[in-house]
C-alpha positions as CSV (number, residue, x, y, z in Angstrom):
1,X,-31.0,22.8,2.9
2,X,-27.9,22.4,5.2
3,X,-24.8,19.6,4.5
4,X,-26.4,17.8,7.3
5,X,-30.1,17.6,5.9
6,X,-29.1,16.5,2.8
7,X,-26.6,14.0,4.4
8,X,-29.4,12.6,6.4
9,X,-31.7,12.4,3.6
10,X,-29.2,10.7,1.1
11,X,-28.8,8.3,4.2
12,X,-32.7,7.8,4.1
13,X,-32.3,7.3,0.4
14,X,-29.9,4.3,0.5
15,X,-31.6,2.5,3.3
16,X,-35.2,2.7,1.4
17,X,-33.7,1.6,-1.7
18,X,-32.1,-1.7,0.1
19,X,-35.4,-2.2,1.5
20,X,-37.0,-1.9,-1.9
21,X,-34.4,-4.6,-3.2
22,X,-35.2,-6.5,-0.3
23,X,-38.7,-6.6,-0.5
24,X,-37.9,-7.9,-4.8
25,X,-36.2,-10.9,-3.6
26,X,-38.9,-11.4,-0.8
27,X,-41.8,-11.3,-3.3
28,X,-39.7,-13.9,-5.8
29,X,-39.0,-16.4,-3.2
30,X,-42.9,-16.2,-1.9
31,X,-44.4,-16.4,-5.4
32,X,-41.7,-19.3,-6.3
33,X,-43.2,-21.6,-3.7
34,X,-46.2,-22.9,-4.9
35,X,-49.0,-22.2,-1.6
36,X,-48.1,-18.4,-0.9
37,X,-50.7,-16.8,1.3
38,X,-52.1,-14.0,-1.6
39,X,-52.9,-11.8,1.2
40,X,-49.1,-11.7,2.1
41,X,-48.1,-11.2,-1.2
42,X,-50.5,-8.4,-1.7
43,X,-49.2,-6.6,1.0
44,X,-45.5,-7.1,0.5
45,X,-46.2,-5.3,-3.3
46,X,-48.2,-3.1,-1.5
47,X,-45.1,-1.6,0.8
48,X,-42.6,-2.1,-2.1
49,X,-44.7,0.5,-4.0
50,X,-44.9,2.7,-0.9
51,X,-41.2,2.7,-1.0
52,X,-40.8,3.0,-4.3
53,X,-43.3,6.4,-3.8
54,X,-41.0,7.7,-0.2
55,X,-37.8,7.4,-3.0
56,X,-39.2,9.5,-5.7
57,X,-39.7,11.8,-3.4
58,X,-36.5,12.1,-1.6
59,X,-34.8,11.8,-4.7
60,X,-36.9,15.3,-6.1
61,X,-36.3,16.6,-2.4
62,X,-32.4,16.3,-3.5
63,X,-32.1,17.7,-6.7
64,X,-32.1,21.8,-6.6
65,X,-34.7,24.0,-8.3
66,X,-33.4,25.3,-10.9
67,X,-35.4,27.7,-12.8
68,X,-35.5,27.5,-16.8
């Protein structure tokens, strides 16, 4: 992996995590009013767990293999 790739992906990294933090104060203020649409929210937890997945994996993408 070049300096660049793993700039670009570090880059990835930090915007997907603000957009995971996002997406925690998104699903508070919908579930704090009382008619949220459930469909809505399902699909707002549904993206915050695909993030959560894309961040595991470029956070493992990051770390070398180091053999034991």
């Amino acid at each position: 992996m070049t300096p660049l790739d793993r700039e670009q992906l570090t880059a990835k990294l930090a915007e997907l995590e603000v957009e995971h933090r996002d997406l925690d104060d998104v699903i508070l203020s919908v579930t704090q009013r009382g008619d949220f649409d459930q469909l809505k929210l399902s699909r707002l937890k549904r993206r915050k767990l695909a993030l959560k997945d894309q961040i595991t994996n470029l956070r493992n993408s990051l770390i070398p293999d180091i053999i034991a």
